[in-house]
Backbone as CSV, one residue per row, in Angstrom:
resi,resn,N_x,N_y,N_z,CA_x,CA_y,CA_z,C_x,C_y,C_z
1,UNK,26.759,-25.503,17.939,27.074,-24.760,16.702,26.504,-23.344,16.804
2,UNK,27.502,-22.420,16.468,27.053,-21.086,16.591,26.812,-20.256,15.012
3,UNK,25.498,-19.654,14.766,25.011,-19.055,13.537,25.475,-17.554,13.662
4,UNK,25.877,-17.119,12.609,25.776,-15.200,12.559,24.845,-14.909,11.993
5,UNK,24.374,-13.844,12.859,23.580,-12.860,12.593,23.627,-12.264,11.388
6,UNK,22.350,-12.265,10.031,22.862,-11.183,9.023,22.820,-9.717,9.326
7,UNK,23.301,-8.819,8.797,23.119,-7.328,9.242,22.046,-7.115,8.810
8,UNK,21.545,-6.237,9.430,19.646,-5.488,9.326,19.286,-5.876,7.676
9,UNK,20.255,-4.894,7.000,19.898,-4.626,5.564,19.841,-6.053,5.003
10,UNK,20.149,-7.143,5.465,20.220,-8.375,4.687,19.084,-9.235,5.089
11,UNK,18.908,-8.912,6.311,17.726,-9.698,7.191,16.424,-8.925,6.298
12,UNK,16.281,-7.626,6.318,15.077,-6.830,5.456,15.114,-7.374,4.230
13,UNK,15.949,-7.959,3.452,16.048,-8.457,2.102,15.421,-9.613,2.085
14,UNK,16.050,-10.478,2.831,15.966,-11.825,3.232,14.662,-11.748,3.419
15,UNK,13.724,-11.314,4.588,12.207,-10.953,4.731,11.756,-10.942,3.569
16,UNK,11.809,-9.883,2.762,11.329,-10.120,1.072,10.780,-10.875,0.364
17,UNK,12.183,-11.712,0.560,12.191,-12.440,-0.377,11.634,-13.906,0.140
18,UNK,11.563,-13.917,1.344,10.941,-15.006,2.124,9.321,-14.993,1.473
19,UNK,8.569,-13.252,1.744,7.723,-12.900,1.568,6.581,-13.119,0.066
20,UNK,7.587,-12.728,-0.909,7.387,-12.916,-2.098,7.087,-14.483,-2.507
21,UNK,7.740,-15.607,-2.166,7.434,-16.752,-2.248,6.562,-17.212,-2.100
22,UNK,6.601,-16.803,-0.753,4.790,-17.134,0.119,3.159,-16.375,-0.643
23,UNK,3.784,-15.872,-1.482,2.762,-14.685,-2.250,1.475,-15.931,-2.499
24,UNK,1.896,-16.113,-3.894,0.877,-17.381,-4.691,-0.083,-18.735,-3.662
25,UNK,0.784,-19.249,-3.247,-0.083,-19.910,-2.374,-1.118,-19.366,-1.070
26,UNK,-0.540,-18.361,-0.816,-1.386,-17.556,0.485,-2.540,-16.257,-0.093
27,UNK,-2.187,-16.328,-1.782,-3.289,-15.841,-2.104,-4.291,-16.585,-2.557
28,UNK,-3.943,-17.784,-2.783,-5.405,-18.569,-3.032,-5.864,-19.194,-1.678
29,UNK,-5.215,-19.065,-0.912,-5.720,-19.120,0.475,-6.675,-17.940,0.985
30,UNK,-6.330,-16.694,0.769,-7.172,-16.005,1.242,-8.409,-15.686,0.331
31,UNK,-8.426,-15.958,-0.746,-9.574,-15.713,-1.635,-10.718,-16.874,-1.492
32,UNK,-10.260,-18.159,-0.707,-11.093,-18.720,-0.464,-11.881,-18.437,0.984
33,UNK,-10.660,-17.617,1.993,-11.058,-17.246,3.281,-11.694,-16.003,3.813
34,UNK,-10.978,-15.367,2.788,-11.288,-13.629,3.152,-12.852,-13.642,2.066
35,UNK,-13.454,-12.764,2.915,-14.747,-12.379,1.833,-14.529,-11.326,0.756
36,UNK,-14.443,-12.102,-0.369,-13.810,-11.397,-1.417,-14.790,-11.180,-2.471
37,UNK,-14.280,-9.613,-2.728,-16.327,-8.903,-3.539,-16.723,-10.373,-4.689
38,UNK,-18.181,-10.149,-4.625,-19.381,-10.806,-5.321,-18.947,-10.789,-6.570
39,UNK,-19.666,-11.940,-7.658,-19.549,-12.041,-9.053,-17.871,-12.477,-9.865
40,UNK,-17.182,-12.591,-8.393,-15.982,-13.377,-8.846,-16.104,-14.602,-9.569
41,UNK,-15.235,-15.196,-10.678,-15.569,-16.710,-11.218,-14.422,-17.618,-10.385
42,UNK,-14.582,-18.603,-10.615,-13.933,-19.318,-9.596,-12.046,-19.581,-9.915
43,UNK,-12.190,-18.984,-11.547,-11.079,-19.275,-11.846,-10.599,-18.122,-11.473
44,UNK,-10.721,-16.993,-11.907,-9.769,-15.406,-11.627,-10.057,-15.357,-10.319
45,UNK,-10.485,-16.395,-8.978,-10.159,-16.040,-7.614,-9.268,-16.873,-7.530
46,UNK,-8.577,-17.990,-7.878,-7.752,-18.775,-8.233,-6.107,-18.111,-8.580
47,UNK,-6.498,-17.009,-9.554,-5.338,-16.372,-10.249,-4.655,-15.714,-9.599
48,UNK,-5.116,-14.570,-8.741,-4.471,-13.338,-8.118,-4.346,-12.779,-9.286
49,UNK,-2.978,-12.043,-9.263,-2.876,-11.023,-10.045,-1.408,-10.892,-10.184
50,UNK,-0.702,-10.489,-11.372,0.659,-10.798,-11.454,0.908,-9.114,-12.108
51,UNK,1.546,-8.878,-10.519,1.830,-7.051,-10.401,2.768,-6.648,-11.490
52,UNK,4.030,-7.841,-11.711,5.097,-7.586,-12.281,5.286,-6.326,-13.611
53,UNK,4.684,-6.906,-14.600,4.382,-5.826,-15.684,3.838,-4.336,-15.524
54,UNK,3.213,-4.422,-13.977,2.607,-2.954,-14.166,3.998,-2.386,-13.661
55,UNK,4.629,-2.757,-13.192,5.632,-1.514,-12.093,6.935,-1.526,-13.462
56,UNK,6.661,-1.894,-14.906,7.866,-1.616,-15.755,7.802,0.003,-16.183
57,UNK,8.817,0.207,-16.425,8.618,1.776,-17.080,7.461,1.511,-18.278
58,UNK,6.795,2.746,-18.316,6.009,2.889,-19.711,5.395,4.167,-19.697
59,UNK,5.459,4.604,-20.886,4.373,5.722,-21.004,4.899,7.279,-20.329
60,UNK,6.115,7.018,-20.131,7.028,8.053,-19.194,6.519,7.924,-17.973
61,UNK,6.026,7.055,-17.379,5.735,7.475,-15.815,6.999,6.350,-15.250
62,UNK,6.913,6.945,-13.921,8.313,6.539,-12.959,7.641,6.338,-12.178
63,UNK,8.058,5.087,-11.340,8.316,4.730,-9.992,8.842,4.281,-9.131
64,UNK,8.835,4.526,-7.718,9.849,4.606,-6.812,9.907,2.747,-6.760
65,UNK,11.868,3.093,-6.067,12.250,1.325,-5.897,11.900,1.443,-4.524
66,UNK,12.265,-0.306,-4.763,11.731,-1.074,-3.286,13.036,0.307,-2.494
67,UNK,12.918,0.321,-1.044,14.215,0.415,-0.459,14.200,2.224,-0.336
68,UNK,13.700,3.017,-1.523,13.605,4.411,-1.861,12.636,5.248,-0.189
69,UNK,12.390,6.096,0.414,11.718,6.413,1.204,11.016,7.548,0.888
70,UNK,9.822,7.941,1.643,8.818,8.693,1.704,8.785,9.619,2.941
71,UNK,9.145,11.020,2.899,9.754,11.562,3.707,7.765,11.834,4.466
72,UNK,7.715,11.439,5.590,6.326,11.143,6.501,5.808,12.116,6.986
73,UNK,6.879,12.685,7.445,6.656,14.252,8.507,6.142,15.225,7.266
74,UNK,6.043,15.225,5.876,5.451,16.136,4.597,4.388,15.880,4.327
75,UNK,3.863,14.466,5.194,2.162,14.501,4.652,1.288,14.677,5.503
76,UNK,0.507,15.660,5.823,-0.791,15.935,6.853,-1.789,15.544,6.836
77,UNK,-2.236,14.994,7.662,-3.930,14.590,7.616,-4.823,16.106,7.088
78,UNK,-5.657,15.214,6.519,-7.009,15.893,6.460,-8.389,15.954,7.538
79,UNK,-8.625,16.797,8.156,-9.231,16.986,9.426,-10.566,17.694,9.250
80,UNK,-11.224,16.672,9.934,-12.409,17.828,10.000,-12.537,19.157,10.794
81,UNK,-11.729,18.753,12.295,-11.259,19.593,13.302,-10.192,20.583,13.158
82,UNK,-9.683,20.411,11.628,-8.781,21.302,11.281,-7.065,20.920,11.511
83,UNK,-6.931,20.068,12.595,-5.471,19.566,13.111,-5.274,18.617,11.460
84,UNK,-3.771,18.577,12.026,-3.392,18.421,10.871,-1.649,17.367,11.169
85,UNK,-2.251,16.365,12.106,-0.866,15.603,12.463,-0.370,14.979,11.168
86,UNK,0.707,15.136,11.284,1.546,14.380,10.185,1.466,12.668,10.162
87,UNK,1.741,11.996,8.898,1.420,10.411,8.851,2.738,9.492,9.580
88,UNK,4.315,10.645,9.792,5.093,9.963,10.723,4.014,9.497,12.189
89,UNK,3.588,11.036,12.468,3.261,10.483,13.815,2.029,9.438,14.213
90,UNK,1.501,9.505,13.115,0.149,8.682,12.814,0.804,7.331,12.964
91,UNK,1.734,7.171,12.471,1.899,5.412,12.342,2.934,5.316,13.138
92,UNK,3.593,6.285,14.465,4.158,5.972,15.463,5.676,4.609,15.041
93,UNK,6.225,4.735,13.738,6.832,3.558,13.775,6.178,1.953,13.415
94,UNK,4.888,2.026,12.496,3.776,0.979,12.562,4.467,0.899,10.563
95,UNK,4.061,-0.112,10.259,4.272,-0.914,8.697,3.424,-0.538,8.234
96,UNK,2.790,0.204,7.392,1.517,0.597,6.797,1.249,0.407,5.329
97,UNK,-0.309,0.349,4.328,-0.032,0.446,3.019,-0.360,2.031,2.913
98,UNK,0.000,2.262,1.992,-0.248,3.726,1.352,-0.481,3.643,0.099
99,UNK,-2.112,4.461,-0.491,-2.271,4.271,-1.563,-2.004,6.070,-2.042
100,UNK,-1.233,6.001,-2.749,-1.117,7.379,-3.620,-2.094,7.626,-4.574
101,UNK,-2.867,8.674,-4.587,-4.021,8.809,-5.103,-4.015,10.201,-5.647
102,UNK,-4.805,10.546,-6.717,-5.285,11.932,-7.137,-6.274,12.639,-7.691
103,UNK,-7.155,12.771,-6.851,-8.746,13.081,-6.348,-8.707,13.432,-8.324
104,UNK,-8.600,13.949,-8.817,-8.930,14.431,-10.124,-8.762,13.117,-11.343
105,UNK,-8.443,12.029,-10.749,-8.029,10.989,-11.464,-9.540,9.900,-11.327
106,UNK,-9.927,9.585,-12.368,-10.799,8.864,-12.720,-10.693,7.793,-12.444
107,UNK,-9.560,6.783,-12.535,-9.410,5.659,-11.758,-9.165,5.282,-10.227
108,UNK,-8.972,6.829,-9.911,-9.133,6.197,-8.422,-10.428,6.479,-7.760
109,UNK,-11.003,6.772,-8.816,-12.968,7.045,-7.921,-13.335,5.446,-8.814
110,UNK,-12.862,4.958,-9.482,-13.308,3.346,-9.662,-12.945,2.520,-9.022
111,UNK,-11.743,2.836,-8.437,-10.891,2.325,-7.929,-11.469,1.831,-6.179
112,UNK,-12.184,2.521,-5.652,-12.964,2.943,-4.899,-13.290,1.447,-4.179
113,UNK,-13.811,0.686,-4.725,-14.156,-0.428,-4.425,-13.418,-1.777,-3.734
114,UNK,-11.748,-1.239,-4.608,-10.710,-2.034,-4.295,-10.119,-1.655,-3.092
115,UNK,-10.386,-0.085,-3.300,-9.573,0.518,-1.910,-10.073,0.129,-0.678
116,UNK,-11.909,-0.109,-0.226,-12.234,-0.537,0.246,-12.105,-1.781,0.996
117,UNK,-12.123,-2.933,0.330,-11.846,-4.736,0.194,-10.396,-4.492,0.908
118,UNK,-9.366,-3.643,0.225,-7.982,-4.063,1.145,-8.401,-3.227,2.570
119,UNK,-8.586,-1.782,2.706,-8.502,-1.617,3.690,-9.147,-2.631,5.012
120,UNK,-10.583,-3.195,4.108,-11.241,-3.855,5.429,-10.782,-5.739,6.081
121,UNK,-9.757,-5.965,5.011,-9.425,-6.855,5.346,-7.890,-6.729,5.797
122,UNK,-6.816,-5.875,5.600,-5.993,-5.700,6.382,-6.568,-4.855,7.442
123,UNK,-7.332,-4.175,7.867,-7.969,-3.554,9.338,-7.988,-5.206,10.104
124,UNK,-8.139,-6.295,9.844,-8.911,-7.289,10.972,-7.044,-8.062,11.484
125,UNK,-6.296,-7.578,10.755,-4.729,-7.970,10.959,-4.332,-6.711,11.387
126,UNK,-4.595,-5.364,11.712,-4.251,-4.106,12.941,-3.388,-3.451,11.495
127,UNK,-3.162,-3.612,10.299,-2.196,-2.752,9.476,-2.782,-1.788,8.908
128,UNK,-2.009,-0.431,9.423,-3.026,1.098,8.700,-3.084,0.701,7.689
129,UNK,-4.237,2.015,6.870,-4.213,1.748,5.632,-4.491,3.730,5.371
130,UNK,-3.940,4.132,4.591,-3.977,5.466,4.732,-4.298,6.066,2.862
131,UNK,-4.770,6.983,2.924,-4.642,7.829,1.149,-3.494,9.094,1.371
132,UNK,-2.504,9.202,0.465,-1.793,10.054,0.422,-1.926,10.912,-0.919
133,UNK,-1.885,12.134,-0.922,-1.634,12.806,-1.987,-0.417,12.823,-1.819
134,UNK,0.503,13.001,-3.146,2.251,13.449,-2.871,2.210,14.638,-2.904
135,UNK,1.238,15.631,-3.789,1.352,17.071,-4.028,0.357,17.570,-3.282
136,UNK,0.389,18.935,-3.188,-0.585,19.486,-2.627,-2.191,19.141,-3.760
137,UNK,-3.518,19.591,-2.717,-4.321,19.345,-3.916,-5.233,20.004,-3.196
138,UNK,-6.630,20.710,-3.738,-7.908,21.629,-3.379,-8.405,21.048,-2.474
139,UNK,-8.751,21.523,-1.324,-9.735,21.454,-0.233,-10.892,20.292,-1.126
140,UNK,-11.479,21.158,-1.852,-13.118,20.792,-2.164,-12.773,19.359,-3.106
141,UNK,-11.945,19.218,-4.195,-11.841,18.200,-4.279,-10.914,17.108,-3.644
142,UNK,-10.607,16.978,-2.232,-10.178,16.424,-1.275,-11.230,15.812,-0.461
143,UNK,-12.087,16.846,-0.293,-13.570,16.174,0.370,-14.257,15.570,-0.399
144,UNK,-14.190,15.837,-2.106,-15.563,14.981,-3.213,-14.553,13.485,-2.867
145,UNK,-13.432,13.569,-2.761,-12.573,12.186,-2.942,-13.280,10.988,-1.552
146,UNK,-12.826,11.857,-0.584,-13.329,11.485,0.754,-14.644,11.075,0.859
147,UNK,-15.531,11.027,0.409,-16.943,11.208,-0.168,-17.226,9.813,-0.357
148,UNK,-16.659,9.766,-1.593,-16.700,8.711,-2.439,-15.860,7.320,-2.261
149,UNK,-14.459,7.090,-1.236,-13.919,6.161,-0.335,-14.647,5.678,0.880
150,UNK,-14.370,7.004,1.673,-15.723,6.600,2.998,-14.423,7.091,3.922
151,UNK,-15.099,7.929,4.771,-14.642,9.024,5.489,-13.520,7.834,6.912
152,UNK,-13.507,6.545,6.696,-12.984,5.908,7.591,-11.860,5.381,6.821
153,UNK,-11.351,6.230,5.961,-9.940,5.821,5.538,-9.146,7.304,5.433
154,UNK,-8.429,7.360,6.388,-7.786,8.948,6.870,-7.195,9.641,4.885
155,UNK,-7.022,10.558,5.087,-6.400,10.966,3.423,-4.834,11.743,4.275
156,UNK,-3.903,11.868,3.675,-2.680,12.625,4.431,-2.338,13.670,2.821
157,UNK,-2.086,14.421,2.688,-1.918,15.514,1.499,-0.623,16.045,1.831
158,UNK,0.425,16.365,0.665,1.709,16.853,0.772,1.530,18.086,1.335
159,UNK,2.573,18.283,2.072,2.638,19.900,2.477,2.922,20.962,1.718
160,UNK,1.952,21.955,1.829,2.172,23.041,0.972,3.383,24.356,1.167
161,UNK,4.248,23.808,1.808,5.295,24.929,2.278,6.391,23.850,2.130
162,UNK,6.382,22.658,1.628,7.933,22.378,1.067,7.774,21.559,-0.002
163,UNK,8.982,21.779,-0.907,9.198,21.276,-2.353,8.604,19.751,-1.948
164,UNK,7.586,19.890,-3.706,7.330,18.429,-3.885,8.276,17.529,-3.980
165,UNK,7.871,15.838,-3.696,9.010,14.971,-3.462,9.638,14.501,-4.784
166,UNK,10.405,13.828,-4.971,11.055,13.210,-6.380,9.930,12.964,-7.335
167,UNK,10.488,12.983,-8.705,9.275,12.757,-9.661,8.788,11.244,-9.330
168,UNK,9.770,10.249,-8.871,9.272,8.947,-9.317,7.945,8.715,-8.133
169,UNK,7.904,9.524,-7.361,6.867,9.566,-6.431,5.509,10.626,-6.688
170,UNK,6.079,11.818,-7.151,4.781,12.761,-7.458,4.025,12.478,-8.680
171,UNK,4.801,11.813,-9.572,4.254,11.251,-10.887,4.378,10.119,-11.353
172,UNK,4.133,9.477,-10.477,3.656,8.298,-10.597,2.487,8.049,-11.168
173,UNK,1.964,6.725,-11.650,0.533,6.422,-12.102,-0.409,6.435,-10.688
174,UNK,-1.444,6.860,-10.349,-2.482,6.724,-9.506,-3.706,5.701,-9.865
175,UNK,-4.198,5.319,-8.829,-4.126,4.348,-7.667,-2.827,3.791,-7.372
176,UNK,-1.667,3.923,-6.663,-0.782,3.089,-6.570,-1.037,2.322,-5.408
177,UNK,-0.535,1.275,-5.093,-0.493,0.853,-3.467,0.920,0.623,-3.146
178,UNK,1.238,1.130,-1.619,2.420,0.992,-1.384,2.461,0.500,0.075
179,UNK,3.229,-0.778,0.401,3.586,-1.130,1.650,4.797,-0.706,1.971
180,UNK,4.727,0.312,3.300,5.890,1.142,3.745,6.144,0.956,5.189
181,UNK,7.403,0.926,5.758,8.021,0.722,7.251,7.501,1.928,7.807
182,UNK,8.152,1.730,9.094,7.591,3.047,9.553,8.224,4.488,9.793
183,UNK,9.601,4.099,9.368,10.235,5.469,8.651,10.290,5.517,6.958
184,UNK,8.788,5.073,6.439,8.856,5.764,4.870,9.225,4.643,4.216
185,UNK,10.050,3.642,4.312,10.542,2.821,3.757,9.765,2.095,2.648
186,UNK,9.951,2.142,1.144,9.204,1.414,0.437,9.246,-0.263,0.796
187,UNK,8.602,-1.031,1.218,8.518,-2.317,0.994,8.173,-3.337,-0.176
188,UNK,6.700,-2.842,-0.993,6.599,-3.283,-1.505,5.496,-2.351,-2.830
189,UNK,5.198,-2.703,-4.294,4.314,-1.542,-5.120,3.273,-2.689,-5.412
190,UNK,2.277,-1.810,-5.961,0.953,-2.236,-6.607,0.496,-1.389,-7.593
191,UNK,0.788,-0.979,-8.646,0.470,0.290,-9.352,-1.169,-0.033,-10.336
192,UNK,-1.815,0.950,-9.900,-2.901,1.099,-10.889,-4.223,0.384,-10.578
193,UNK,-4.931,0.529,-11.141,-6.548,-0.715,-10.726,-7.185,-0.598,-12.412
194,UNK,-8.485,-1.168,-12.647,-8.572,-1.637,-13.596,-10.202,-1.006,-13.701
195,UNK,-10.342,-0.885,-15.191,-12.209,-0.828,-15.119,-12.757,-2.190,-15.579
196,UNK,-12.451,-3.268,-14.967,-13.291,-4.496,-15.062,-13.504,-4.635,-13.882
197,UNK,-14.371,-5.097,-13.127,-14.577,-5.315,-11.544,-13.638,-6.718,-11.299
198,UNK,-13.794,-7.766,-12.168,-13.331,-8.613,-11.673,-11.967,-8.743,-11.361
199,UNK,-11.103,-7.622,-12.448,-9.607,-7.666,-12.430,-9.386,-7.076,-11.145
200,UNK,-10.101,-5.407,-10.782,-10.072,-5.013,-9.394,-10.420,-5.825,-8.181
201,UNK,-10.902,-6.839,-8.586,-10.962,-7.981,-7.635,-10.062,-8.498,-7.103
202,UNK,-9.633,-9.101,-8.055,-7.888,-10.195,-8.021,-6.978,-8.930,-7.361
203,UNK,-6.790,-8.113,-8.012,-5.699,-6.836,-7.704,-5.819,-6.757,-5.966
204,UNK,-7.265,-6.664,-5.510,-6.921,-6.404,-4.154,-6.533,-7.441,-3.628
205,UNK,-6.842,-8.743,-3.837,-6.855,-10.173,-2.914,-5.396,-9.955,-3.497
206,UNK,-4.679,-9.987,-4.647,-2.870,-9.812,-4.787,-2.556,-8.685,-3.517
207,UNK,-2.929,-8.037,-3.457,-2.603,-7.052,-2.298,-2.856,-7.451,-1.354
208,UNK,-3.916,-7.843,-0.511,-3.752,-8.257,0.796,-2.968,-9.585,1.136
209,UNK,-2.989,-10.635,-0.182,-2.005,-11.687,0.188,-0.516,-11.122,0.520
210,UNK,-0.175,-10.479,-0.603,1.405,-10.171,-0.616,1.578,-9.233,0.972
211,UNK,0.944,-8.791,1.270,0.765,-7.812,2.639,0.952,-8.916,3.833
212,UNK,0.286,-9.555,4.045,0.142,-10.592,5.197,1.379,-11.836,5.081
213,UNK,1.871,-11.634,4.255,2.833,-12.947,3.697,4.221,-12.328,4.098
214,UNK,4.719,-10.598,4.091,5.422,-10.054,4.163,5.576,-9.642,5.778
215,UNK,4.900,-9.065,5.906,4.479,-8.718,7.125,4.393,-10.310,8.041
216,UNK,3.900,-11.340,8.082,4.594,-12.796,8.456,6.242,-12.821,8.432
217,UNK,6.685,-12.662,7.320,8.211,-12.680,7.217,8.995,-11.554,7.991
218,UNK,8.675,-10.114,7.969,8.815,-9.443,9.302,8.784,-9.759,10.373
219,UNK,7.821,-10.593,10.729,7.581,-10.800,12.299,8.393,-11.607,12.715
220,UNK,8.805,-13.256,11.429,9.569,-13.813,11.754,11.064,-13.604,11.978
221,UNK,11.776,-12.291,11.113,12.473,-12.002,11.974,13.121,-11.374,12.718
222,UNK,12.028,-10.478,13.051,11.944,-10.041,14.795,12.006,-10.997,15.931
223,UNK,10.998,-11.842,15.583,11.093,-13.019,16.716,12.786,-13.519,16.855
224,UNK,13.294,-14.170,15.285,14.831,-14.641,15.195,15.754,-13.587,15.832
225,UNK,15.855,-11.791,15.351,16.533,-11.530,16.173,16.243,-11.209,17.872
226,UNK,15.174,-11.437,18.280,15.387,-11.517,19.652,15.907,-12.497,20.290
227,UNK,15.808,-13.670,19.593,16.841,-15.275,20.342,18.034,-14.331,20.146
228,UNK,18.280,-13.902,19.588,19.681,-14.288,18.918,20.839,-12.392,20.243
């Protein structure tokens, strides 16, 4: 018996949605596995976190759909050495999260903690983890930001010589998290963090589950289309 192949765009869907399923159970898997910050109760490590409601319209802010892209070659690292490679070439074609951030924003210096927990537990699975500004933003408060994350999570800042990107991306709510392909591709959102520690808790373990569950469903089918 011979199977067809779906076309790319259906197989990337299909991944998804494979992905999304696997969410709930593989996050109470990792909250029992992954070392997940102190003073958690046993029930809200249990819960995760149910993203759904944050990514509705409200409050006039917009954000980008699954599928929408992030033009890569517009965001530059921040360097101590002054170079200034772009985050295309940084992730060479690699699946990455991207948290959109804006050093002047109060929740993402609380936020701080969460940003941490995902980066260091998707680092031990090889998936970047990067800070993007969408707009341009000040030197000096670029470094207080950097400061206060920890200088081992690269920052990439929009370029200042071409038009900012769509609103649903420059004005967006900050802290966002975004899992993106490696041409820009939105995969998946996380919008916002919380001033309770424990909710910023759940929020990241929802993030690194849904990350590893997706990224599983990717791989699987890569593997399928190479039989095939």
């Amino acid at each position: 018996m011979k199977f067809r192949l779906l076309p790319l765009s259906d197989r990337i869907v299909l991944g998804f949605v494979v992905g999304c399923m696997l969410t709930f159970p593989l996050s109470v898997w990792i909250t029992r596995k992954l070392d997940a910050p102190k003073g958690m109760t046993a029930a809200l490590a249990q819960d995760g976190f149910n993203y759904n409601s944050s990514r509705e319209p409200a409050h006039g802010y917009e954000f980008p759909g699954y599928g929408e892209k992030i033009d890569l070659a517009n965001l530059k690292e921040r360097t101590v050495t002054g170079s200034e490679p772009t985050l295309a070439e940084k992730l060479g074609g690699r699946t990455a999260i991207l948290v959109a951030i804006d050093p002047t924003c109060s929740f993402c210096f609380l936020a701080a903690d969460q940003m941490k927990f995902v980066h260091d537990q998707t680092a031990k699975t090889n998936i970047p983890y990067y800070l993007v500004a969408l707009r341009p933003i000040e030197n000096a408060a670029a470094t207080k930001y950097r400061e206060k994350v920890g200088s081992d999570i690269p920052l990439f800042t929009w370029s200042n010589d071409q038009p900012l990107p769509r609103k649903s991306l420059s004005q967006m709510p900050t802290p966002t998290h975004m899992l993106v392909n490696g041409e820009g591709t939105i995969l998946r959102i996380w919008p916002g963090s919380s001033s309770e520690g424990t909710a910023r808790s759940r929020m990241g373990i929802q993030i690194v589950a849904d990350t590893l569950a997706i990224m599983d469903a990717l791989e699987a089918l890569k593997r399928a289309e190479k039989k095939n």
